[in-house]
PDB file of N, CA, C and O in Angstrom, chain B, residues numbered from 101:
ATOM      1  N   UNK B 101     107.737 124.689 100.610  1.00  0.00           N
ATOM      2  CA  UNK B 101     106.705 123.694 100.473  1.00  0.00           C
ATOM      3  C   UNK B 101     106.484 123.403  98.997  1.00  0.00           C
ATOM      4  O   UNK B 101     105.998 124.239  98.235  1.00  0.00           O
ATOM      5  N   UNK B 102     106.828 122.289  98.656  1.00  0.00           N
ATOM      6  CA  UNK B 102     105.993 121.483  97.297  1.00  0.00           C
ATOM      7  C   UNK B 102     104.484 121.571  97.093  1.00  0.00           C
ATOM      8  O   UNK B 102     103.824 120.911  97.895  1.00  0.00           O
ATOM      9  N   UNK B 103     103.818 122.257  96.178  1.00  0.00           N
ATOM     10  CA  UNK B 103     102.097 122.087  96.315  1.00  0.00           C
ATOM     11  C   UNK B 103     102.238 120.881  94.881  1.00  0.00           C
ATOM     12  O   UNK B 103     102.728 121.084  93.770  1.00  0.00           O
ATOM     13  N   UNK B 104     101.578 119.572  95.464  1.00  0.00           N
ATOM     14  CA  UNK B 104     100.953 119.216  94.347  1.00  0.00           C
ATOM     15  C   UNK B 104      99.859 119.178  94.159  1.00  0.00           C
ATOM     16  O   UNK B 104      99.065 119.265  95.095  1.00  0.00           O
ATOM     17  N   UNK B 105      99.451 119.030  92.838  1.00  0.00           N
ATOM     18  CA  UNK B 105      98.134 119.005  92.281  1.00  0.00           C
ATOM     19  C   UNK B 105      97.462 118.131  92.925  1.00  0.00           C
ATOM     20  O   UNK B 105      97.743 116.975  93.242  1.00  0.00           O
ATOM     21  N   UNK B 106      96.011 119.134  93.204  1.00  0.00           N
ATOM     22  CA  UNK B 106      94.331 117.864  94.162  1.00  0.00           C
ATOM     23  C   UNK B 106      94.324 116.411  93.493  1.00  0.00           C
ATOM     24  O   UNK B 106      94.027 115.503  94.270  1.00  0.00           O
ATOM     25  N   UNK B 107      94.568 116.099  92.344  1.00  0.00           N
ATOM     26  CA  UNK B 107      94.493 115.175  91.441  1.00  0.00           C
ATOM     27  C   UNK B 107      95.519 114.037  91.166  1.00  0.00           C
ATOM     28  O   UNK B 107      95.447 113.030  90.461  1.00  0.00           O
ATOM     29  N   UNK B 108      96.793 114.697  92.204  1.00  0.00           N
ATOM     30  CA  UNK B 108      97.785 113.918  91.590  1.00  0.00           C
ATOM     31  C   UNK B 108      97.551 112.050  92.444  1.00  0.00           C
ATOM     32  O   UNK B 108      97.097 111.950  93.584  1.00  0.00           O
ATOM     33  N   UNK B 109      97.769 111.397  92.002  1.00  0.00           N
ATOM     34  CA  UNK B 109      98.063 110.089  92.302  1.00  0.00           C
ATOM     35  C   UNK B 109      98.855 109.515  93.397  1.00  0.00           C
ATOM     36  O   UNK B 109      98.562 108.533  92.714  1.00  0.00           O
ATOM     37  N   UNK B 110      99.497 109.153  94.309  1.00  0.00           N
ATOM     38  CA  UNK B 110     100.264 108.767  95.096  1.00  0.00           C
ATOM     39  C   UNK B 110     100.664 106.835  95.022  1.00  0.00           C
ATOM     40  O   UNK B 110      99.748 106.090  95.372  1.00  0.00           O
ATOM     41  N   UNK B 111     101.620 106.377  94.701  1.00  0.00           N
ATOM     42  CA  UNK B 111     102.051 105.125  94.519  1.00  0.00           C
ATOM     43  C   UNK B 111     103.283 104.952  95.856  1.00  0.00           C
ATOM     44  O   UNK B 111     104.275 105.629  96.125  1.00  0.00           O
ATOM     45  N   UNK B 112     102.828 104.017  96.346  1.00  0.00           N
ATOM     46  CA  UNK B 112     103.616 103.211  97.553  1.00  0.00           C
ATOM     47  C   UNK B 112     104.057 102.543  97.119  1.00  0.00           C
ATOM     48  O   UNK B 112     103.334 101.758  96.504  1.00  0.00           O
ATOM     49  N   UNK B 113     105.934 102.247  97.071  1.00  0.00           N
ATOM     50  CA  UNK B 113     106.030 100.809  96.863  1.00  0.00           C
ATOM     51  C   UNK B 113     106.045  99.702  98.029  1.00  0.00           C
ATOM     52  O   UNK B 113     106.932  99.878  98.864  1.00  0.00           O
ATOM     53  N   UNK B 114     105.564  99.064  98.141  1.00  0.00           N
ATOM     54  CA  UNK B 114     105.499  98.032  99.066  1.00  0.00           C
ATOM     55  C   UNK B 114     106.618  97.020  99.444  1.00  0.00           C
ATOM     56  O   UNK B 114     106.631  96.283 100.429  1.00  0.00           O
ATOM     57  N   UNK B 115     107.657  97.142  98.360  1.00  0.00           N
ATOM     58  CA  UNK B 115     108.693  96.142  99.201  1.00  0.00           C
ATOM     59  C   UNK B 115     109.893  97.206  99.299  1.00  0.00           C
ATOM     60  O   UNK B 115     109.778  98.363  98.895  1.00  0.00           O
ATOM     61  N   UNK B 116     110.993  96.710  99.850  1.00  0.00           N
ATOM     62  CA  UNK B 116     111.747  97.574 100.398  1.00  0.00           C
ATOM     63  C   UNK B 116     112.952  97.890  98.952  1.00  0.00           C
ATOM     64  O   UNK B 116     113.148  97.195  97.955  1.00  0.00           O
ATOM     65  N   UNK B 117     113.563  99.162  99.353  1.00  0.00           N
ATOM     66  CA  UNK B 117     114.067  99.398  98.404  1.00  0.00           C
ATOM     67  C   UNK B 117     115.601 100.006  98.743  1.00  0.00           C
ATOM     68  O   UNK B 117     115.736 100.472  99.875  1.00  0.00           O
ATOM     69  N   UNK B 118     116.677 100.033  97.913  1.00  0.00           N
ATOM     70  CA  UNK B 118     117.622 100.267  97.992  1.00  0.00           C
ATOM     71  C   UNK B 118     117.813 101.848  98.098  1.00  0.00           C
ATOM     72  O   UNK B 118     117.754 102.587  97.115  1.00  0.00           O
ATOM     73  N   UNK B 119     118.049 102.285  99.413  1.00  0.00           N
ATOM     74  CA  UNK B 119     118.178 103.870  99.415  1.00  0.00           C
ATOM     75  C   UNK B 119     119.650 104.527  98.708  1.00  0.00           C
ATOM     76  O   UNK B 119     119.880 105.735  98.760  1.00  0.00           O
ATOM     77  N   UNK B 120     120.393 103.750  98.189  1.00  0.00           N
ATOM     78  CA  UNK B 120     121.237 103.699  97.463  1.00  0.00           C
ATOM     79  C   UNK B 120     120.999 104.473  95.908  1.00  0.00           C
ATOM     80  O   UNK B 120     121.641 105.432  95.477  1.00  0.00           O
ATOM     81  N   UNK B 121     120.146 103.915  95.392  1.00  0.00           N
ATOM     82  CA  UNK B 121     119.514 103.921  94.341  1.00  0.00           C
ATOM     83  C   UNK B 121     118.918 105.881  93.758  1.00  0.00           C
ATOM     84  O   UNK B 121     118.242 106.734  94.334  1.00  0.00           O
ATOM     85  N   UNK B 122     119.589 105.844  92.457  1.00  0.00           N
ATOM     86  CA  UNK B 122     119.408 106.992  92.285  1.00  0.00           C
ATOM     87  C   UNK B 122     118.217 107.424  91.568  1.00  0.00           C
ATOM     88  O   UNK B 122     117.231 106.770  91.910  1.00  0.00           O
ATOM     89  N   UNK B 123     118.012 108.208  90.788  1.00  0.00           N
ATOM     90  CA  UNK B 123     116.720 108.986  90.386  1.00  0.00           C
ATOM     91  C   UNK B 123     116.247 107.816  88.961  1.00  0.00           C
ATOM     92  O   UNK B 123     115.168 107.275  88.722  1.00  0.00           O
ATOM     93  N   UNK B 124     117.502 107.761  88.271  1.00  0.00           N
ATOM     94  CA  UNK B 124     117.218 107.066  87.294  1.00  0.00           C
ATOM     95  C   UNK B 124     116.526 105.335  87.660  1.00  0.00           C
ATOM     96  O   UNK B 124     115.548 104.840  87.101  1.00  0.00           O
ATOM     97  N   UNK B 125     117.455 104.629  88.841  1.00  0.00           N
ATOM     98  CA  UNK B 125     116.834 103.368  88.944  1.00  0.00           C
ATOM     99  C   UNK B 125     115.659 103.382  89.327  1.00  0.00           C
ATOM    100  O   UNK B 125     114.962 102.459  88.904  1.00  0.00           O
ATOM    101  N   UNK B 126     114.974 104.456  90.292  1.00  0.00           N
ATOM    102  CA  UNK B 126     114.137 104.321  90.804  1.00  0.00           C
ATOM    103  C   UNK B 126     113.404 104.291  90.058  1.00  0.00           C
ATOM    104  O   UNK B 126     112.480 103.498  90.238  1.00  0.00           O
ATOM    105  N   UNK B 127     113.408 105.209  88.698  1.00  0.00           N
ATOM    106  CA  UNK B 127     112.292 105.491  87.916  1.00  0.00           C
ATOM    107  C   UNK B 127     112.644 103.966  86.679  1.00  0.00           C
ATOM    108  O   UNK B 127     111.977 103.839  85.652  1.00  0.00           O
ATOM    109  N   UNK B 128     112.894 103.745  86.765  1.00  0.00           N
ATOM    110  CA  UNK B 128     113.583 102.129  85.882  1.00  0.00           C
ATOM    111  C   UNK B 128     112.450 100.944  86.684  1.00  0.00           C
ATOM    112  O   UNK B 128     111.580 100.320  86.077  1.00  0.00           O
ATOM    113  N   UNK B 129     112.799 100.822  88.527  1.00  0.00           N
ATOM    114  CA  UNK B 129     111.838 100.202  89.512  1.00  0.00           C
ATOM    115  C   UNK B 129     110.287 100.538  88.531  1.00  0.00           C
ATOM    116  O   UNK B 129     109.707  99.817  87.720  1.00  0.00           O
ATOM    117  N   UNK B 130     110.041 101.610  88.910  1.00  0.00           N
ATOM    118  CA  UNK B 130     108.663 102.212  88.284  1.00  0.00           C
ATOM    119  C   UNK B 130     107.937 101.726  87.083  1.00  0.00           C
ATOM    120  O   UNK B 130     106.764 101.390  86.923  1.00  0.00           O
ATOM    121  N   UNK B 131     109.303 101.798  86.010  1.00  0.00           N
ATOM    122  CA  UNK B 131     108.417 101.067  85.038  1.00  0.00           C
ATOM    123  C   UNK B 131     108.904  99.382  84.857  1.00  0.00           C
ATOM    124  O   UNK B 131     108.806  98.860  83.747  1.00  0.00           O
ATOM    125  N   UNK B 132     109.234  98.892  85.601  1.00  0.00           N
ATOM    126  CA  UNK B 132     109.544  97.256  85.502  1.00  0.00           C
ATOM    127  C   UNK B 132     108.339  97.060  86.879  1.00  0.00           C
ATOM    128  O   UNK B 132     107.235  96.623  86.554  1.00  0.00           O
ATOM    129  N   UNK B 133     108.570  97.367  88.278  1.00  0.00           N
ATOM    130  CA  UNK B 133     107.276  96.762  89.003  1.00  0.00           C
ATOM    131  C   UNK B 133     106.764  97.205  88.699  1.00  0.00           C
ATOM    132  O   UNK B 133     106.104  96.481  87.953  1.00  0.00           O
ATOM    133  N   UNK B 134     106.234  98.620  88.647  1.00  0.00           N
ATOM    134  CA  UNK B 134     104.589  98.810  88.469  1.00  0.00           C
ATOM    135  C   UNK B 134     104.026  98.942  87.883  1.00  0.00           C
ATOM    136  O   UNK B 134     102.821  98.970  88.133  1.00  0.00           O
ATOM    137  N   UNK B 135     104.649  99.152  86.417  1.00  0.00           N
ATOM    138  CA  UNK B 135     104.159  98.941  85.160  1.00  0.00           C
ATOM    139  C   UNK B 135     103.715 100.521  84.594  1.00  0.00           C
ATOM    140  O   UNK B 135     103.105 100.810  83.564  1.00  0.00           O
ATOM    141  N   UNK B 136     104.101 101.157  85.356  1.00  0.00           N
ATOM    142  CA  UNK B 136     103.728 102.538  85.115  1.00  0.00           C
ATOM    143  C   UNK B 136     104.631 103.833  84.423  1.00  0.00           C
ATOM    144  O   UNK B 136     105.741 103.470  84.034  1.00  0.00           O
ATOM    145  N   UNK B 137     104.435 104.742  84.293  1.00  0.00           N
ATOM    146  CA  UNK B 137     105.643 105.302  83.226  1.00  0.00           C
ATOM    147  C   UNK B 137     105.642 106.745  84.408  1.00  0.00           C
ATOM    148  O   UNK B 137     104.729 107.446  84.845  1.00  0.00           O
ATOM    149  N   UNK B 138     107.453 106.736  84.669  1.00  0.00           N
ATOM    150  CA  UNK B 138     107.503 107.653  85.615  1.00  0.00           C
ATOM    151  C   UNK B 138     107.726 108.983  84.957  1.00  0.00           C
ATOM    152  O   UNK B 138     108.644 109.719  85.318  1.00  0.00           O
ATOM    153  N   UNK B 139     106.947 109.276  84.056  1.00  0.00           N
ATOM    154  CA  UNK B 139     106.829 110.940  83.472  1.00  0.00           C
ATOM    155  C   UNK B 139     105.579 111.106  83.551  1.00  0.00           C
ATOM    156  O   UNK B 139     105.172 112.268  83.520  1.00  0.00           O
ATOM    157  N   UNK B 140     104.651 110.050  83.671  1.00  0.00           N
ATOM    158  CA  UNK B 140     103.367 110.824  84.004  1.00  0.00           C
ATOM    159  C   UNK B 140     102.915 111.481  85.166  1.00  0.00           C
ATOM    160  O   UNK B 140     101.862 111.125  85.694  1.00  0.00           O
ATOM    161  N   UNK B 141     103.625 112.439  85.642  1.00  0.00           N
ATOM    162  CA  UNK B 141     102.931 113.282  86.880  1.00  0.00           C
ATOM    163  C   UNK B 141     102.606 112.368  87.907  1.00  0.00           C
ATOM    164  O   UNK B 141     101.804 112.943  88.642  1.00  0.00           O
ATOM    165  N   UNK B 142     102.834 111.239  88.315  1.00  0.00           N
ATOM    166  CA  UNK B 142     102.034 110.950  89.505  1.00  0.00           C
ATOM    167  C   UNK B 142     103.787 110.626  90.547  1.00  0.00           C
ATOM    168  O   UNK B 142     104.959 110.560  90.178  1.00  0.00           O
ATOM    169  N   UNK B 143     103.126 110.503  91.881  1.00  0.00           N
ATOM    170  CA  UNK B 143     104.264 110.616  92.987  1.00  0.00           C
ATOM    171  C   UNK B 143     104.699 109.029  93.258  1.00  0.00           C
ATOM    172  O   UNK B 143     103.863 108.206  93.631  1.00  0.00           O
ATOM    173  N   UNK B 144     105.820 108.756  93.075  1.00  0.00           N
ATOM    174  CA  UNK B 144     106.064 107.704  93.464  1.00  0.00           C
ATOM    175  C   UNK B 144     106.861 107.775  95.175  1.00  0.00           C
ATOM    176  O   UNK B 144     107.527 108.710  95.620  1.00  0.00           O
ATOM    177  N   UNK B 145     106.477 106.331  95.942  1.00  0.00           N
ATOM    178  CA  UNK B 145     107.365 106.740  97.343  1.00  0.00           C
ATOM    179  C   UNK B 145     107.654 105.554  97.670  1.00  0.00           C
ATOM    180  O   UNK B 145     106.742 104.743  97.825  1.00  0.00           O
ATOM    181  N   UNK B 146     108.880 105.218  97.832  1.00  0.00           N
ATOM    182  CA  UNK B 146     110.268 104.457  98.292  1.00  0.00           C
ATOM    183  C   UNK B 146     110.592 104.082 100.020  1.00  0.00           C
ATOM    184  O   UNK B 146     109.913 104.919 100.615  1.00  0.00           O
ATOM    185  N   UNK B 147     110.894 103.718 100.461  1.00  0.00           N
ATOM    186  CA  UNK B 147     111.214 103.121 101.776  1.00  0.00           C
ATOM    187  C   UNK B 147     112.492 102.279 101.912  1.00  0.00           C
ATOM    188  O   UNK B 147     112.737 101.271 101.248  1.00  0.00           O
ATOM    189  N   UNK B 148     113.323 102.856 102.919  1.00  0.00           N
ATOM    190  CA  UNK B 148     114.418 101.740 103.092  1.00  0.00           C
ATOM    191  C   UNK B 148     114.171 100.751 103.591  1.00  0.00           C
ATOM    192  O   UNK B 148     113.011 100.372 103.430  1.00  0.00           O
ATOM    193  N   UNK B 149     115.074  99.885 104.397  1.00  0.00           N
ATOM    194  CA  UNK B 149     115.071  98.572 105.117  1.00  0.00           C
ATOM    195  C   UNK B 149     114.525  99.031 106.795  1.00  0.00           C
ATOM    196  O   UNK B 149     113.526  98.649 107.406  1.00  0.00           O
ATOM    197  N   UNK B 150     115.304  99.714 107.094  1.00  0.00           N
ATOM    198  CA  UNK B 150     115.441 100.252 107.885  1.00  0.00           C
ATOM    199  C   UNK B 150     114.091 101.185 108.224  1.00  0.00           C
ATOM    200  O   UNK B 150     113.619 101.548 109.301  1.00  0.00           O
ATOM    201  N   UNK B 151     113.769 101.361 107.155  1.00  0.00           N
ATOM    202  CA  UNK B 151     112.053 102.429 107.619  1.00  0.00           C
ATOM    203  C   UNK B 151     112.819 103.891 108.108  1.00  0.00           C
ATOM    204  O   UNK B 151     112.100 104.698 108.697  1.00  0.00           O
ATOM    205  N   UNK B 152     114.070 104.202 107.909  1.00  0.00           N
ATOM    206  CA  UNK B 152     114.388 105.794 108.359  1.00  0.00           C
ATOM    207  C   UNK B 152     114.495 106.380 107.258  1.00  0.00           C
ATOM    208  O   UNK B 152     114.979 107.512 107.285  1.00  0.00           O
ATOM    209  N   UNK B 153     114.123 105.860 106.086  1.00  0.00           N
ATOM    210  CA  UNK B 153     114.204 107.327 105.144  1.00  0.00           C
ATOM    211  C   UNK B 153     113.184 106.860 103.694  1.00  0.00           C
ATOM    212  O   UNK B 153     112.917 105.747 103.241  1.00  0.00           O
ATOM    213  N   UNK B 154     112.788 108.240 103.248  1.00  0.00           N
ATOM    214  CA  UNK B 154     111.908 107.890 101.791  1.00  0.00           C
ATOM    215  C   UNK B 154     112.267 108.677 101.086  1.00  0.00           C
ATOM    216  O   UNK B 154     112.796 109.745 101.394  1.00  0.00           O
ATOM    217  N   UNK B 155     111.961 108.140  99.682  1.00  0.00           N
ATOM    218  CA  UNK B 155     112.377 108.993  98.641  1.00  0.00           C
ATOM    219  C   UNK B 155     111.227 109.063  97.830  1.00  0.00           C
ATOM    220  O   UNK B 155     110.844 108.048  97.248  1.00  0.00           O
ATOM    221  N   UNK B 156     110.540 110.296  97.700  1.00  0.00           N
ATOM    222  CA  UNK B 156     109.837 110.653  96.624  1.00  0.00           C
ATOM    223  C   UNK B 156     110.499 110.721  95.127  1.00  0.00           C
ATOM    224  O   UNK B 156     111.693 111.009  95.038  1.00  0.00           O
ATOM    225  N   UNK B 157     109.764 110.469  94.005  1.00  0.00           N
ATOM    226  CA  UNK B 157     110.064 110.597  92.564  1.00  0.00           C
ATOM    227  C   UNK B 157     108.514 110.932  92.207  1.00  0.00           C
ATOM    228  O   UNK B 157     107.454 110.310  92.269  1.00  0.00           O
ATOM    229  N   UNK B 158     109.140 112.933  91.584  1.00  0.00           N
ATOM    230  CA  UNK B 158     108.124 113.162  90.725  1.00  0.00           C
ATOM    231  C   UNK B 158     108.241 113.705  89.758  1.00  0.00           C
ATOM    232  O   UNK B 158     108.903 114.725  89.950  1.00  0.00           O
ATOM    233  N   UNK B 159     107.975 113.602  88.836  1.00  0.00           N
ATOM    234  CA  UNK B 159     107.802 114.438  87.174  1.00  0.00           C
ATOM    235  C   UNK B 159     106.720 115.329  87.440  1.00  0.00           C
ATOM    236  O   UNK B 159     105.548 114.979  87.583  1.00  0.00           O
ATOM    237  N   UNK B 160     107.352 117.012  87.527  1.00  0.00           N
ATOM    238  CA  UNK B 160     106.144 118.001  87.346  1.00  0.00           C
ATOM    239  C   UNK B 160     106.082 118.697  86.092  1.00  0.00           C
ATOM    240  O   UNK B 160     105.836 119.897  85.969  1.00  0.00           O
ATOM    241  N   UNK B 161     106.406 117.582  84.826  1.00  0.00           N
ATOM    242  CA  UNK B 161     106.007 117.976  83.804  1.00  0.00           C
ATOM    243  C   UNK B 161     107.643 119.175  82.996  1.00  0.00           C
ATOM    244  O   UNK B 161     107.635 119.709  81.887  1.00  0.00           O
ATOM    245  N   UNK B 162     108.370 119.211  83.659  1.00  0.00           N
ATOM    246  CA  UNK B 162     109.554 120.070  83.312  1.00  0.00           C
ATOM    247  C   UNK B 162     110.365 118.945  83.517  1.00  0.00           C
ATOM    248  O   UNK B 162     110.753 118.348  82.513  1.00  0.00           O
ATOM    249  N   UNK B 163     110.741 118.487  84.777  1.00  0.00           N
ATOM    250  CA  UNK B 163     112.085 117.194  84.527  1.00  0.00           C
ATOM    251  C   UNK B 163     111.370 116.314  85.893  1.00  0.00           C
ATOM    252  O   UNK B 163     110.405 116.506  86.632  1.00  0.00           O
ATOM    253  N   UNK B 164     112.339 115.349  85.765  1.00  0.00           N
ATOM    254  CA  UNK B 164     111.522 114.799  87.326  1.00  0.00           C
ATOM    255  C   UNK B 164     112.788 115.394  88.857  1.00  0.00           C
ATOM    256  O   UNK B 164     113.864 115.978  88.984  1.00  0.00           O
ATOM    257  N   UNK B 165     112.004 114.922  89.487  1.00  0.00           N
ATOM    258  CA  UNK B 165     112.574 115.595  90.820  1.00  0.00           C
ATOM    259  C   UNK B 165     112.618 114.407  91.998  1.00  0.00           C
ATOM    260  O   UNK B 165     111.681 113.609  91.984  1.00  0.00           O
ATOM    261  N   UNK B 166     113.421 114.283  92.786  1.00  0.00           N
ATOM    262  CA  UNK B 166     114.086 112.900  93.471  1.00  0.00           C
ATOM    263  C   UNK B 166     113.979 113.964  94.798  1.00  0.00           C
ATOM    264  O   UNK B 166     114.770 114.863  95.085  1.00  0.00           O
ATOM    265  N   UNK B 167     112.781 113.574  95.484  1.00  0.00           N
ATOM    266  CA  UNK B 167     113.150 114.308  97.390  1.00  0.00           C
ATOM    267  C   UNK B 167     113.160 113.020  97.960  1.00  0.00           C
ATOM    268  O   UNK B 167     112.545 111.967  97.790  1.00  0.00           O
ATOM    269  N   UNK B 168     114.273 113.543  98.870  1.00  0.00           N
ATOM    270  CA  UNK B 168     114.678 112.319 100.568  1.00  0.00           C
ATOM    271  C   UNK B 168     114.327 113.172 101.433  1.00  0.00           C
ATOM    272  O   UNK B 168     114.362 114.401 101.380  1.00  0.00           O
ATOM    273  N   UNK B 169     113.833 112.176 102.595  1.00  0.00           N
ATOM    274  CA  UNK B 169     113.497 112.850 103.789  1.00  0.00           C
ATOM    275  C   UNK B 169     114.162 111.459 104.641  1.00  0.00           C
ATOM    276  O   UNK B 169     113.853 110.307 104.335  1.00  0.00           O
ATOM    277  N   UNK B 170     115.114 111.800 105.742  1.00  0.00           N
ATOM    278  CA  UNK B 170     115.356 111.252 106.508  1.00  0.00           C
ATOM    279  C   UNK B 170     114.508 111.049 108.108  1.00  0.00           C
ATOM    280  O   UNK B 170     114.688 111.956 108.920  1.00  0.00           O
ATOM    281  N   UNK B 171     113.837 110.168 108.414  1.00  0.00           N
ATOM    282  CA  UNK B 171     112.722 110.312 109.592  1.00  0.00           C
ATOM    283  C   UNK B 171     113.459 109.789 110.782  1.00  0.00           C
ATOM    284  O   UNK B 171     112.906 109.748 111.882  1.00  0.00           O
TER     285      UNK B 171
END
């Protein structure tokens, strides 16, 4: 189990995204849509076309970390 912090943030992206796409684009997505900088600790979460899989992107402050979960 991952514990994150009570505090941490959670960001949805809302349009669909290329499950293709590796740690680096995603975090590239991050700071071109949302304007946000993907080393600050907060969770970003991804969605295919398809709605069967997500990809978390998080920076816990050591490097960032890229989880898939296939649903």
């Amino acid at each position: 189990m991952i514990a994150f912090s009570a505090g941490t943030r959670v960001w949805i992206a809302g349009a669909v995204t290329d499950m293709r796409c590796g740690m680096n684009s995603l975090a590239l997505k991050v700071q071109q849509g949302l304007g946000r900088d993907p080393h600050g600790g907060e969770i970003f979460c991804f969605r295919g076309r398809k709605a069967d899989m997500v990809k978390l992107l998080w920076f816990d402050g050591v490097g960032v970390s890229l989880y898939a979960k296939r649903l």
